[in-house]
Structure formats: structure tokens, C-alpha cells
PAKE-926656 format. One record per residue (C-alpha): residue number from 1; x, y, z. Coordinates in pm, 1 decimal. Example, Ala and Ser with C-alpha at 12.3 -4.5 7.8 and 13.67 -1.06 7.14 Angstrom:
2
[1; [1230.0; -450.0; 780.0]]
[2; [1367.0; -106.0; 714.0]]
END
This chain:
406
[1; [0.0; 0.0; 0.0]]
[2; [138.7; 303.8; -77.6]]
[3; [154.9; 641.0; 160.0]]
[4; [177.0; 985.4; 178.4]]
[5; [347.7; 1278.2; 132.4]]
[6; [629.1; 1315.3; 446.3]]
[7; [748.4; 1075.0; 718.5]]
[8; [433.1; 1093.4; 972.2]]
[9; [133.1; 1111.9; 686.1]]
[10; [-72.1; 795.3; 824.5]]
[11; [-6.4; 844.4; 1185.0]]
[12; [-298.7; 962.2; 1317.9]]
[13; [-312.7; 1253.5; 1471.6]]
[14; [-367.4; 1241.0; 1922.7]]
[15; [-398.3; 1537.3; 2106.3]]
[16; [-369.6; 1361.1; 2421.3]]
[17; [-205.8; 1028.3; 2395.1]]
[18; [-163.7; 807.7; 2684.8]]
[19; [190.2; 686.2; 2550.4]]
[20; [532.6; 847.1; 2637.5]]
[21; [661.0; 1088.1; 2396.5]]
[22; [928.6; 847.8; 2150.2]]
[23; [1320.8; 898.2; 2273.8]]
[24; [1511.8; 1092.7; 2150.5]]
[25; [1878.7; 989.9; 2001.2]]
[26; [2155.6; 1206.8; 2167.5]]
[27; [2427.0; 1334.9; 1947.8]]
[28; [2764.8; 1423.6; 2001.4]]
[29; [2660.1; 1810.2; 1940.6]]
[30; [2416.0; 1850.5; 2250.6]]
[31; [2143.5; 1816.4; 2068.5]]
[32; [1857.2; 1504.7; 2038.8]]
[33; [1715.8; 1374.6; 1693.7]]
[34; [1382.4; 1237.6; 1671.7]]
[35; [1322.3; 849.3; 1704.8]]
[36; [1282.5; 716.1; 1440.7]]
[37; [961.3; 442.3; 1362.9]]
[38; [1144.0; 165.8; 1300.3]]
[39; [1368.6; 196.4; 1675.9]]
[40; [1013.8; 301.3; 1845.5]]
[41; [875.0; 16.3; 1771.2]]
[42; [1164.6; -226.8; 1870.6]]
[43; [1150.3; -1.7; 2200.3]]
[44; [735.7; -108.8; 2265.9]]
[45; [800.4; -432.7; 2166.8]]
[46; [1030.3; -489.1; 2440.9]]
[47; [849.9; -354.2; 2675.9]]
[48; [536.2; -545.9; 2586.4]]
[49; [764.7; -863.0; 2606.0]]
[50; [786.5; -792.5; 2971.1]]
[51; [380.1; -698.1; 2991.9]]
[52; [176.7; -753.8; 2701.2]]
[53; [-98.3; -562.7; 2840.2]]
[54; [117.9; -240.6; 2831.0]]
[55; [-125.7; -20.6; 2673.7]]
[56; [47.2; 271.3; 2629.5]]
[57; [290.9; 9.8; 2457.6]]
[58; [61.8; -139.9; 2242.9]]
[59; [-75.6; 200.1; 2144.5]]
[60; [291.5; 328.1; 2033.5]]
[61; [373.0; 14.0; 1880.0]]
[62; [51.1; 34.2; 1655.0]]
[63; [126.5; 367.6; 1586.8]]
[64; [488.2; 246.0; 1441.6]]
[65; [406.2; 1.0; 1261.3]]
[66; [126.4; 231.5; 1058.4]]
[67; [425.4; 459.7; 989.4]]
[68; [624.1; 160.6; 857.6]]
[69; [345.0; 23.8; 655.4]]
[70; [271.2; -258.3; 849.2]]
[71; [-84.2; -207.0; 820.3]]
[72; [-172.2; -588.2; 963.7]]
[73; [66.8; -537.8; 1247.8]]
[74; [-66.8; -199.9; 1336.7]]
[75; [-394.0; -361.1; 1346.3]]
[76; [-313.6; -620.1; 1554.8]]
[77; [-167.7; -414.0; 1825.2]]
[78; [-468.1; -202.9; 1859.6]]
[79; [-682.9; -476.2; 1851.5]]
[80; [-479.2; -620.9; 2201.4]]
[81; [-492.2; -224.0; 2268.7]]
[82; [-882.1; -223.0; 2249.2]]
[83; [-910.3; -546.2; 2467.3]]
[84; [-690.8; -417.2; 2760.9]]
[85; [-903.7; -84.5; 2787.7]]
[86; [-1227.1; -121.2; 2584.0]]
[87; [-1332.8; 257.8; 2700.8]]
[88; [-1030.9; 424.2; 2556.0]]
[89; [-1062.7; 613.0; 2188.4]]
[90; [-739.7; 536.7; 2115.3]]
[91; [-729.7; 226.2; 1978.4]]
[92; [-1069.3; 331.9; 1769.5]]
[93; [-913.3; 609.6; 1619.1]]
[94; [-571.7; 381.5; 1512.4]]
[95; [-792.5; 160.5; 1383.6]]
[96; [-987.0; 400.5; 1189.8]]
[97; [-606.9; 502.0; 1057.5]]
[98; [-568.1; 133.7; 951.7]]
[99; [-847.7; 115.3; 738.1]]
[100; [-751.1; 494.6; 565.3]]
[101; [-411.0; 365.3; 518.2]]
[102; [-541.1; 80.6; 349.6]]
[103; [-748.6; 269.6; 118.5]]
[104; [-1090.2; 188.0; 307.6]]
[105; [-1256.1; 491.8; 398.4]]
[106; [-1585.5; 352.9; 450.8]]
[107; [-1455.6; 111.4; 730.0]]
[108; [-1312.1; 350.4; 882.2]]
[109; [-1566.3; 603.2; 944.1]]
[110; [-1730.7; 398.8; 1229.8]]
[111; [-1400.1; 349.5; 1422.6]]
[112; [-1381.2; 717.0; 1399.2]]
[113; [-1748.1; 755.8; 1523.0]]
[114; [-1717.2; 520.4; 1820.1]]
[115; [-1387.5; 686.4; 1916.9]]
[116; [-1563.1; 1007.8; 1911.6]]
[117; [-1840.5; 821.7; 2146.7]]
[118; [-1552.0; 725.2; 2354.6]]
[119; [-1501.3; 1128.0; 2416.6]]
[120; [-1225.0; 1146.7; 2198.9]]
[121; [-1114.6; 1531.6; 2081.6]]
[122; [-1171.9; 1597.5; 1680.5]]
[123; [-813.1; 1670.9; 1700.2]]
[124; [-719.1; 1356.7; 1776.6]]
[125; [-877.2; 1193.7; 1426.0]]
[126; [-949.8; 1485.0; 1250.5]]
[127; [-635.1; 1475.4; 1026.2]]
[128; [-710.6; 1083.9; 918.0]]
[129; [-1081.3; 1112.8; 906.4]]
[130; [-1049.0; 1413.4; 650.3]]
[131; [-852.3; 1183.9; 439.7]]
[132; [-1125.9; 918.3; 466.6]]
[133; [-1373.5; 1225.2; 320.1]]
[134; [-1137.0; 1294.1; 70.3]]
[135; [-1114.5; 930.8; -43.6]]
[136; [-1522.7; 902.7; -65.0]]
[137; [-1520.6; 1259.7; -240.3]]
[138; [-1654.0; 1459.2; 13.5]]
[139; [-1412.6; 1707.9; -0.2]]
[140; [-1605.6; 1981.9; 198.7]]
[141; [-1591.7; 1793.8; 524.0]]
[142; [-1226.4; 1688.6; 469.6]]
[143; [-1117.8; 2053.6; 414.6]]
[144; [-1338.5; 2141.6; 779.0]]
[145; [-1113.2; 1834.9; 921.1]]
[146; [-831.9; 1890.4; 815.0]]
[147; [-850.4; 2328.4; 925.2]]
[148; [-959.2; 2141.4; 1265.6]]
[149; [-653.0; 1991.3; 1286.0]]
[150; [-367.5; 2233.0; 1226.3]]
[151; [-362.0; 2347.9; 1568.5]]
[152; [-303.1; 1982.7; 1696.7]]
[153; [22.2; 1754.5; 1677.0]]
[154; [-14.5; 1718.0; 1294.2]]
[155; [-59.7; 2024.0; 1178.8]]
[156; [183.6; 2000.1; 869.0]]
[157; [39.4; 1696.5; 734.6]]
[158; [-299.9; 1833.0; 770.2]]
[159; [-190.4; 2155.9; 611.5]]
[160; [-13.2; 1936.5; 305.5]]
[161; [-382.4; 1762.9; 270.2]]
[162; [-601.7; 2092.0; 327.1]]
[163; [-387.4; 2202.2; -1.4]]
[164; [-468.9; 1894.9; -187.7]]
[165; [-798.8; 1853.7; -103.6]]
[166; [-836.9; 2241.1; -153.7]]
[167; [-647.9; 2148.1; -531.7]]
[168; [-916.2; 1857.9; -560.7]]
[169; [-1208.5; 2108.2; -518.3]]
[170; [-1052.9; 2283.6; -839.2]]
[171; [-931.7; 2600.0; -569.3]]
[172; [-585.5; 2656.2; -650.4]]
[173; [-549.8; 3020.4; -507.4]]
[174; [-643.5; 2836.6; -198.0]]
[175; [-438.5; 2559.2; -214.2]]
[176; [-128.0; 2752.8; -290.7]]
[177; [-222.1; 3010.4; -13.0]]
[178; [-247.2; 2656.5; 231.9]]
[179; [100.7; 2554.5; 120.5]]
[180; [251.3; 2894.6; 174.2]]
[181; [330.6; 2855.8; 506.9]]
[182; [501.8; 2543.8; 467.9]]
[183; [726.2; 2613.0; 155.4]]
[184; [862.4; 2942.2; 346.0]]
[185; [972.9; 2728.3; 608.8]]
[186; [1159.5; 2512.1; 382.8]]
[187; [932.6; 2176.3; 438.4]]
[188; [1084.7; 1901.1; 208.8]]
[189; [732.5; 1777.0; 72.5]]
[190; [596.4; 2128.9; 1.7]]
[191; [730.8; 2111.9; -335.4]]
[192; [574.3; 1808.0; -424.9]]
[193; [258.0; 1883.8; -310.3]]
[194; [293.3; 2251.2; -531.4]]
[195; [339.7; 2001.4; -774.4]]
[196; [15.4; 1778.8; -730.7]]
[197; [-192.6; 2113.2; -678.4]]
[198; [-75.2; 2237.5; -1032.1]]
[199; [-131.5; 1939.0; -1183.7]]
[200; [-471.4; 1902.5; -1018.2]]
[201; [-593.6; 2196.7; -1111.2]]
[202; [-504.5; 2191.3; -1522.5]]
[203; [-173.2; 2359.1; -1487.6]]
[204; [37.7; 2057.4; -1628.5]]
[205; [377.2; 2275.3; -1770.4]]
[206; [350.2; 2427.7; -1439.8]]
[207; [336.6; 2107.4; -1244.4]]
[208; [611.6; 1933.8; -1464.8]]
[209; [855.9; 2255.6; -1362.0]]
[210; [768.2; 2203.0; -1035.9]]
[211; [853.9; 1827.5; -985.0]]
[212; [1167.9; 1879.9; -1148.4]]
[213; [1271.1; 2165.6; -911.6]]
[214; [1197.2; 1937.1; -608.0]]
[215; [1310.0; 1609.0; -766.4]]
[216; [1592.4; 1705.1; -1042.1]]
[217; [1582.2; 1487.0; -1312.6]]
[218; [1275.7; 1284.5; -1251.6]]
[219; [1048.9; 1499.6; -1528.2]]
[220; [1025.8; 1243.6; -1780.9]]
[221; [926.1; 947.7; -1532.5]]
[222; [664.3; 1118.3; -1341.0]]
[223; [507.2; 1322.9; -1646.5]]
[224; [257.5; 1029.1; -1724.3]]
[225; [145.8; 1028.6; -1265.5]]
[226; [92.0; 1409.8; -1329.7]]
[227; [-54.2; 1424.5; -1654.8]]
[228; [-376.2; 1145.5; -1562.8]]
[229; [-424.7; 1310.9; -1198.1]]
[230; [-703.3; 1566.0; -1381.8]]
[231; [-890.8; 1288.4; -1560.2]]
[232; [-964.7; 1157.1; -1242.6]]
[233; [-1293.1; 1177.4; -1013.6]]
[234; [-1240.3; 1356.8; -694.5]]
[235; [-1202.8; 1074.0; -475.9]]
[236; [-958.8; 871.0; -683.5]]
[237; [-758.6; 1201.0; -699.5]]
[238; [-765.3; 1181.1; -303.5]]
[239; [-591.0; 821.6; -360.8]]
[240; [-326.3; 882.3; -581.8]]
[241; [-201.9; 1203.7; -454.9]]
[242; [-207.7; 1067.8; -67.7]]
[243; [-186.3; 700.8; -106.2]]
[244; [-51.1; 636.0; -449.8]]
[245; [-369.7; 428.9; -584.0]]
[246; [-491.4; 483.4; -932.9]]
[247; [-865.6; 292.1; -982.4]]
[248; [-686.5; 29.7; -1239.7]]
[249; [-333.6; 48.5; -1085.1]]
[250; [-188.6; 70.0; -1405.1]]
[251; [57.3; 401.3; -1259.3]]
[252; [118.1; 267.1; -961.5]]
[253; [465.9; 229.0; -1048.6]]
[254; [498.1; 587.6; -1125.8]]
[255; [312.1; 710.5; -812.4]]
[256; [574.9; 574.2; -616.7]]
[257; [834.9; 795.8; -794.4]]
[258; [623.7; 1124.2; -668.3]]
[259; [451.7; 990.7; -365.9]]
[260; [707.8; 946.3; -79.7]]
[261; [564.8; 654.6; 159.2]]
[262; [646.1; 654.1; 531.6]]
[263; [596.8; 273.3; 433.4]]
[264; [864.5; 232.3; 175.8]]
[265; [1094.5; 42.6; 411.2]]
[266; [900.9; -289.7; 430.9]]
[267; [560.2; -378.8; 454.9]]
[268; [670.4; -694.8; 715.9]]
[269; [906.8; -526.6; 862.7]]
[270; [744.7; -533.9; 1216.7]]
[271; [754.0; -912.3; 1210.3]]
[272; [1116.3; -923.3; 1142.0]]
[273; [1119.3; -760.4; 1503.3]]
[274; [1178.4; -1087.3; 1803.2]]
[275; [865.8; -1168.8; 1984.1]]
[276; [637.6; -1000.3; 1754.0]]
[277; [452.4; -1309.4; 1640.8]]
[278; [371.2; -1397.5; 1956.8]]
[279; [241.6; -1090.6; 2062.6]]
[280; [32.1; -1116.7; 1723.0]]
[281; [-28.3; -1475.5; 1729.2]]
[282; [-395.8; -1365.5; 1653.1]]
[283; [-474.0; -1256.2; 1359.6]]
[284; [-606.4; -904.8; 1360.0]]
[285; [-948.3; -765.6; 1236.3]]
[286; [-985.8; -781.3; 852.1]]
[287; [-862.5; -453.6; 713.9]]
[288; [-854.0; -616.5; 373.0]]
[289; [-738.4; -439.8; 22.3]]
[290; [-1042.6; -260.7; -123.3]]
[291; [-1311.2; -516.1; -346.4]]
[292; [-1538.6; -513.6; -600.0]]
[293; [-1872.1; -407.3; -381.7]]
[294; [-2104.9; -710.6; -321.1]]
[295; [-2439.3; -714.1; -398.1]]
[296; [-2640.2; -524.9; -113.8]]
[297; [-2848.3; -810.6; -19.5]]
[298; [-2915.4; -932.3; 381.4]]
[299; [-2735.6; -1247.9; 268.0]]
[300; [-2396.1; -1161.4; 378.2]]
[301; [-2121.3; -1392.5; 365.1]]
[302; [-2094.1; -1504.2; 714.3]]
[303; [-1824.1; -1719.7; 831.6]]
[304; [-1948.3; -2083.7; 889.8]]
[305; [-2167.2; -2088.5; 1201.4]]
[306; [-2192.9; -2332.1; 1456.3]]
[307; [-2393.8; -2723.1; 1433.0]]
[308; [-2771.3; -2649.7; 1582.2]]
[309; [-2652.0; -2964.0; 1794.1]]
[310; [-2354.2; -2782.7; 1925.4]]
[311; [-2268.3; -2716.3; 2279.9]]
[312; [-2443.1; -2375.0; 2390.6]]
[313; [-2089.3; -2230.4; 2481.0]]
[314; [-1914.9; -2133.4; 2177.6]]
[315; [-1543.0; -2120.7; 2228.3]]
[316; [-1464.8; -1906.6; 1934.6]]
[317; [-1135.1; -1788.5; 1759.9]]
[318; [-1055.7; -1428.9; 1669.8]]
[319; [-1378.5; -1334.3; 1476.4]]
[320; [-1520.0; -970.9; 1307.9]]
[321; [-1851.8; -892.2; 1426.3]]
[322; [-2100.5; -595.4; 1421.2]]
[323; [-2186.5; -478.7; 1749.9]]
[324; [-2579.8; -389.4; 1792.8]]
[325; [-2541.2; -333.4; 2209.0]]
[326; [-2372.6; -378.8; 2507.4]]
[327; [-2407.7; -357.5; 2938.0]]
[328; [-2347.5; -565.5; 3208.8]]
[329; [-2687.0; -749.7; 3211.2]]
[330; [-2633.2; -1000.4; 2942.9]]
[331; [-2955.0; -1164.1; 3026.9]]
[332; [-3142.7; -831.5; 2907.5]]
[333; [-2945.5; -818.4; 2494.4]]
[334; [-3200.9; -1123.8; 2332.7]]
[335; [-3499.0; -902.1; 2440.2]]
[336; [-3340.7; -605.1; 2277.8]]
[337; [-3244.1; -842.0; 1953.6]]
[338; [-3609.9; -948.8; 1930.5]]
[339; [-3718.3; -583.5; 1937.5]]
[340; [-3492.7; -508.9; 1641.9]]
[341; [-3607.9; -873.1; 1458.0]]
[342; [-3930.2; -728.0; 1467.2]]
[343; [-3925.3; -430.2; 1323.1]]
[344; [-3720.6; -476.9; 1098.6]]
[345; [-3815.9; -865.8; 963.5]]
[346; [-3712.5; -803.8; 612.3]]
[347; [-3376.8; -729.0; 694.2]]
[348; [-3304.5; -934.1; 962.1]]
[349; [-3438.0; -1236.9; 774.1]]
[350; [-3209.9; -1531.1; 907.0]]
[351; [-3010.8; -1361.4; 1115.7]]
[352; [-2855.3; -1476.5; 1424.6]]
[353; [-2794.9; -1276.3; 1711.2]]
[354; [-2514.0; -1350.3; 1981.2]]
[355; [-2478.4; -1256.9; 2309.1]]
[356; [-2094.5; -1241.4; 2377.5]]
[357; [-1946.0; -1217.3; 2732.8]]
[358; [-1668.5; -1079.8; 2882.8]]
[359; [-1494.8; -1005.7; 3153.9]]
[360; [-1607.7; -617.0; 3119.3]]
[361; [-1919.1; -658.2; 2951.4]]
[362; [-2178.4; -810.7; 2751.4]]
[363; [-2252.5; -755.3; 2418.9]]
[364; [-2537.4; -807.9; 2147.2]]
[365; [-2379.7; -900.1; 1810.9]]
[366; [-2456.8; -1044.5; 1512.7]]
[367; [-2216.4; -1246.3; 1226.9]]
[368; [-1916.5; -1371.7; 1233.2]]
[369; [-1858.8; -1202.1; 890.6]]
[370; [-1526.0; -1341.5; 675.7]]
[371; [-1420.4; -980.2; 617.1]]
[372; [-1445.5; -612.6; 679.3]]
[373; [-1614.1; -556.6; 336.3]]
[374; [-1914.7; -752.1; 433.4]]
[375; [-1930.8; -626.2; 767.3]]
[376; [-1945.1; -253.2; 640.4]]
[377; [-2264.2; -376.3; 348.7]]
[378; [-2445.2; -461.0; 656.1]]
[379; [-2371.7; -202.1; 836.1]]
[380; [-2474.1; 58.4; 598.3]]
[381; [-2833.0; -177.5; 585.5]]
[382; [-2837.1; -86.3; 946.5]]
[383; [-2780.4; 273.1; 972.2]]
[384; [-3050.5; 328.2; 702.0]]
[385; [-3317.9; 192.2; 939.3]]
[386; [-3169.9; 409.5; 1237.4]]
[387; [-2980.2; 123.6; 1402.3]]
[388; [-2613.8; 197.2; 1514.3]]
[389; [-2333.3; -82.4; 1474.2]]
[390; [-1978.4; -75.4; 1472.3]]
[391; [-1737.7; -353.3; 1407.5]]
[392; [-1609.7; -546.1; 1716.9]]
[393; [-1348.3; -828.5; 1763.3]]
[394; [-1364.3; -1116.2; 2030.5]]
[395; [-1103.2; -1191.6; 2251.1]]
[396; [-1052.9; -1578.2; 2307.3]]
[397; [-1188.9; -1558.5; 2653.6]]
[398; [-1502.5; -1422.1; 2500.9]]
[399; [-1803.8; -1649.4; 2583.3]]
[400; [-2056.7; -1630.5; 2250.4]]
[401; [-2370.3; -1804.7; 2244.6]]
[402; [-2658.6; -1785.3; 1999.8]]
[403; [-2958.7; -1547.3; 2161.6]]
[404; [-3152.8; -1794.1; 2345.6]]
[405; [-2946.0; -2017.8; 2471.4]]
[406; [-2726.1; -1822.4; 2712.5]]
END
């Protein structure tokens, strides 16, 4: 998958994280250089080796791993973040940056949402979730995100998108007014992004004497990324510009001459890291590569469910499930699924409902679905009858039954 425009462009933006500022490296001069992602992450994973339920570990670590392109590991991490302390945003909003990193902007909109429900500041998804509008088009609400975050922690990658999405909109006096800050200061993207803005909005000679000023010599390669960015629809702009994804990936190859990834150093290179498997021995929630839409039909692909003859305690592996409610009464969720059932038969036409327990809580859920893209079809059948979900994974030591039988 390909990133972004500087170094931090898919790590999403926290106005009041939990975790320890990253080290700094001391040099021989006095003065201390950033940390870099790769040597944060070997620092968390350490330090979840001594306590895997470390959150503030497991929060940095998923953070590093987005910045390295390990999109799977990131998602992992927050997933064991999300378990340890279910009524923190944080993991919601990393996994929200999962699924925009991965070029799923629908998916990630409810992580966003039920971080936001967790009391989570705009400021601490703004910068990510205005990418997610951008992606779907919307580029009105990713512009108000993206203006909400400058004064947080990312304010120069949400300043590099406001001008893009700005470009996108067909504003260029506004995108190059956007930039200005940053190419007075000398930022070592902004003349990139002047690039995609001119080339976004018609001004291809322009654009092409702008690449070449910020990368000498790369005219000729990169002419054919700038030249098809205007043919494009507004959201696929969004995802070539910031991710480097062209709707038939045939200049993919080329967008990664232009589009500087924080991921470019491996995808896998978190597992190369010792003990990292077995903090991830689960597999994380699906986060899969964008697919073809299926048919919006109440016959979702579910993974395979349980014999009718089987035990009533379902011990179940590491499964993706919408989540219709939760509290600590367990025994009152199958009244609450039979008051959805029925009024809305049509759509809930063979579907099972679940009551999963835990050691927190109990919740009212319905699947297991094989991947994120099915999970989000439903979903959106959901929300247009006025019934909130949001996609939840179980822990091993979750207890799921069918409704009924708990």
C-alpha cells in the first residue's frame, strides 16, 4: 500500500495520547534527533515482552508500525490495545487510521465515530478522518477536518492535505495560499505537493517545472502520474495524490516515484522484530485491500456458524462482528435483539444474534462475517433503518452463544 506525502502522513493525529513521547537519540553536538519508527517500535516491543498488556505500549507500537506500513501489524496491536481498555478512543481512532491507510474509507468512518463516542477530541482523528472524506469525495468535510486539525500535533500533514484537497475542489489560489506557510519554512514535501496542486488543477507545464525543481531529473518518469491526476474523479484524486492508488493500478509504479511513503521500508518489517509473532499470534481484524462491492443483499457472507446440535458455549477464535449493544446485564441483549427482529423482519431475515461475554461486559452481536467488506454492506443496511453498529473483535476468553441459549 502506498503512503503519503512526508514521514508521519498515516499516523494519526492524538492530542492527548496516553503513551510516552518516543526517545530521543543524543548526538555528540548537545542536541537530540527524533526516534525514528522503526527503533520506536523495537523499544514497545520490548516492553510489551515484559507486559503484554502495556497499553500505552501497544498504542505506540501500533502507531509504528502504521508509519512503517505494516498495516496488519498496526492492526493487531490495537486490537490487544482495544481489549486491555475497551473505554479508551485510542485504539478506535488507530484503527480508523488502519483502514484509511489501506485505502478503506468507509470502514473507517465507524471506528472514527465510536472513538468520538468514547469522548475522543476531533483533534485527535481529525487529520485521518479528513482523508477518509477525501477518499469518498466529500471534499467539503475533509477541508473542515483537516482546518480542525492544524492546531493539533499534525498540523503540517494536515496543512499538506487541506492544499490537496483544496487542489481537488478545483481551488488553486487556496491551495497555494495553504502551502505557503510550509514552503517558506523550507518543508521538504511542500514542493511536491505545489506540484500535485498544479497538476490538479489543469496547470500541467507548471506542475512538470515544479517536480523537477523538487526532484531534479525525474520529469520524464513522473510526467505520465501528473498528466492522468485531472482525468480523475475527486475521490480517486484523493488516492493517488495521498496514497498512491490509481482505480486500475496501471501508474502505480509511477506514483511511487512522486509519492514518498512513510511505508517504503518494508511492509513486514514489524515481524522481522523478536517476539512479535507472539504478541500477534492472533490474527487481527480484517482490514482487507479494497473489493469489487457485493451485492447489497441481507445475505452476507458469514463465516461458517456453529452445528444447531452444538454445545451452547461457543469457544470461538478471533472473529469480526457488528456490534448492535452492550451492558453488564447479558440476560437483558435477546430481548433487545427481538425488538430489532421485529421491526425490521425483512432485513433481519435469518439472522442470528449472539450474546458475547466478557470479563467487562456483555454484548449483542450479530455475524461472524469473513471480512471487513461484508461487515461494512451490513452495516450501511443498518444505519438506514436508524440502528447503530460498529465492528467489534472477540477476545478468546469471550463467551458467545446464539440469543436464546445463554
Amino acid at each position: 500500500m502506498r503512503g503519503i506525502l512526508g514521514p508521519r502522513l498515516l499516523y494519526f493525529c492524538a492530542a492527548a495520547l496516553v503513551v510516552a513521547p518516543p526517545a530521543a537519540a543524543q548526538t555528540g553536538y548537545g542536541y537530540q534527533q527524533p526516534e525514528s519508527a522503526a527503533a520506536a517500535l523495537a523499544r514497545y516491543v520490548r516492553a510489551l515482552a515484559s507486559d503484554p498488556r502495556d497499553f500505552g505500549a501497544l498504542i505506540g507500537a501500533g502507531k509504528a508500525s502504521l508509519e512503517l506500513g505494516d498495516t496488519q501489524a498496526a492492526a493487531g496491536f490495537f486490537a490487544r490495545a482495544d481489549e486491555v481498555n475497551p473505554r479508551s478512543p485510542l485504539p478506535q481512532a488507530g484503527m480508523g487510521a488502519v483502514s484509511v491507510a489501506s485505502g478503506e474509507p468507509h470502514a473507517a468512518m465507524p471506528y472514527f465515530a465510536r472513538a468520538q463516542q468514547l469522548g475522543a477530541p476531533l483533534s485527535m482523528f481529525a487529520c485521518d478522518r479528513g482523508l477518509a472524506y477525501d477518499l469518498l469525495g466529500q471534499q467539503t468535510q475533509a477541508q473542515a477536518d483537516y482546518r480542525a486539525a492544524l492546531n493539533g500535533p499534525d498540523a503540517t500533514e494536515a496543512r499538506r492535505r487541506l492544499a490537496l484537497s483544496l487542489a481537488i475542489s478545483g481551488d488553486k489560489a487556496g491551495a497555494l495560499q495553504a502551502l505557503a506557510p510550509l514552503s517558506a519554512r523550507g518543508d521538504s514535501a511542500a514542493g511536491r505537493v505545489r506540484a500535485f496542486v498544479l497538476a490538479l488543477t489543469g496547470d500541467a507545464r507548471g506542475a512538470m517545472i515544479a517536480i523537477d525543481a523538487a526532484m531534479p531529473g525525474s520529469w520524464a518518469s513522473v510526467s505520465p502520474f501528473l498528466q492522468r491526476l485531472p482525468t480523475l474523479r475527486p475521490g480517486e484524486k484523493a488516492a493517488a495524490v495521498n496514497l498512491g492508488i490509481f482505480p486500475d493500478g496501471s501508474t502505480s509504479a509511477l506514483a511511487s516515484n512522486v509519492v514518498v511513503s512513510p511505508y517504503a521500508a518494508s511492509s513486514g518489517s514489524a515481524d522481522r522484530l523478536t517476539g512479535i509473532d507472539e504478541l500477534l499470534r492472533a490474527p487481527a481484524p480484517p482490514v482487507a485491500a479494497p473489493q469489487p462491492p457485493a451485492p447489497r443483499t441481507t445475505q452476507i457472507a458469514y463465516a461458517p456458524q456453529p452445528a444447531r446440535h452444538a454445545p451452547a458455549a461457543q469457544v470461538a477464535p478471533r472473529k469480526l462482528w457488528l456490534q448492535l449493544a452492550s451492558g453488564p446485564n447479558a440476560q437483558a441483549l435477546p430481548e433487545q435483539f427481538r425488538r430489532l427482529k421485529s421491526r425490521n423482519r425483512d432485513l433481519f431475515e435469518g439472522i442470528t444474534g449472539y450474546v458475547a461475554s466478557g470479563p467487562d461486559r456483555a454484548r449483542l452481536v450479530i455475524g461472524p462475517f469473513r471480512g471487513a467488506s461484508d461487515a461494512q454492506i451490513f452495516q450501511e443496511d443498518l444505519q438506514s433503518v436508524g440502528i447503530d453498529a460498529f465492528s467489534w473483535t472477540n477476545s478468546e476468553s469471550d463467551k458467545i452463544v446464539p440469543v436464546g441459549t445463554e
